[in-house]
N, C-alpha and C positions, 0 to 999 in steps of 0.2 A: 056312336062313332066306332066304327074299325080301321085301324091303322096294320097297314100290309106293308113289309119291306120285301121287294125281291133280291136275288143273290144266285151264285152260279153260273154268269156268264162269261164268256170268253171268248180266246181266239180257236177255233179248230180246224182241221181240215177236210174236204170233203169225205164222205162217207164216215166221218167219227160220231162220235156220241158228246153228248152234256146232260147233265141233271138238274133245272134250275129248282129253287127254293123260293115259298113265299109263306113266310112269319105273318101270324095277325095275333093282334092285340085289341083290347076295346072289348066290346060287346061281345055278346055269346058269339063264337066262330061258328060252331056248327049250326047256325039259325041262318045262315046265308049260303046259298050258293055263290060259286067262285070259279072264276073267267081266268084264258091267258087270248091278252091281245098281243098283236104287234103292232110294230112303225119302221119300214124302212124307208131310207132318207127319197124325197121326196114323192111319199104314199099315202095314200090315208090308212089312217089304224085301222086292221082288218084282229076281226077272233078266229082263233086258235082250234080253243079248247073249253067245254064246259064240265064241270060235277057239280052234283046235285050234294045238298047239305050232308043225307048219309051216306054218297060213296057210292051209291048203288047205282045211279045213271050218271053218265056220259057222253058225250055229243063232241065231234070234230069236225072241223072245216075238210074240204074235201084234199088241199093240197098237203095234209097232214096224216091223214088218215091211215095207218099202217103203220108208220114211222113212230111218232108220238103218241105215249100214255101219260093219259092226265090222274094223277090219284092226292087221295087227302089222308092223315090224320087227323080229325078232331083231338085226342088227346098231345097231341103238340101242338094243335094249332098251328098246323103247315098243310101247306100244298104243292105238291110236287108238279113238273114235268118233265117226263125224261123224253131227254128227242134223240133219235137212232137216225144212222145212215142220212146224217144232212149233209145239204144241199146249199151249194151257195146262195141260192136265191130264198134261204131262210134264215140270210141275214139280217136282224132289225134288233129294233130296242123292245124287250121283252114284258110288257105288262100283267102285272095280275091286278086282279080285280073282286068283288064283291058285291053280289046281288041279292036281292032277299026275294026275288023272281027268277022262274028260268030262261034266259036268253043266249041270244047271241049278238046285240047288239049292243054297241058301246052306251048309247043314250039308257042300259035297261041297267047299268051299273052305278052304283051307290059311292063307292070308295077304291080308289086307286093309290098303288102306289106309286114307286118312282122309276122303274125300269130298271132292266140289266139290258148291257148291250150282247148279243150275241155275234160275233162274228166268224165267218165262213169261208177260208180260202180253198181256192180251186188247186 
């Protein structure tokens, strides 16, 4: 089992920045790769952001792309993303995630946690 808590979300305004946070616990962290999905209110959870267990690859959805970097520690066993220059319409509840495969779909993920909300005024 790995248990993920996210942190870092809020209120901002367009073009500002956030950092989210996501803590794991449990099992070896660096033996998984680790997702951020979203969910805005009435969407389906769409991914984000991927890295790979060492760090070394990454993968982004395309409406992200430029904007957000996804990066990890293994020795704190965190996972960052910092999102730039947002966008109201990258308003949602902010998931991370845990894969022991590389994806980008939700069904390829093993453990979740509980969301941050992010929100985005114009």
């Amino acid at each position: 089992q790995v248990q993920v808590v996210e942190s870092g979300g809020g209120l901002v305004q367009a073009g500002g920045s956030l950092r989210l946070s996501c803590a794991a616990s449990g099992r070896t962290f660096s033996y998984y790769a680790m997702g951020w999905f979203r969910q805005a209110p009435g969407k389906e959870r769409e991914f984000v952001a991927v890295i790979s267990w060492s760090g070394g690859s990454t993968y982004y959805a395309d409406s992200v792309k430029g904007r957000f970097t996804i990066s990890r520690d293994n020795a704190k066993n965190t996972v960052y993303l910092q999102m730039n220059s947002l966008k109201p319409e990258d308003t949602a509840v902010y998931y991370c995630a845990a894969t022991s495969v590389w994806g980008t779909h939700s069904a390829q993920y093993d453990y979740w946690g509980q969301g941050t909300q992010v929100t985005v005024s114009s």
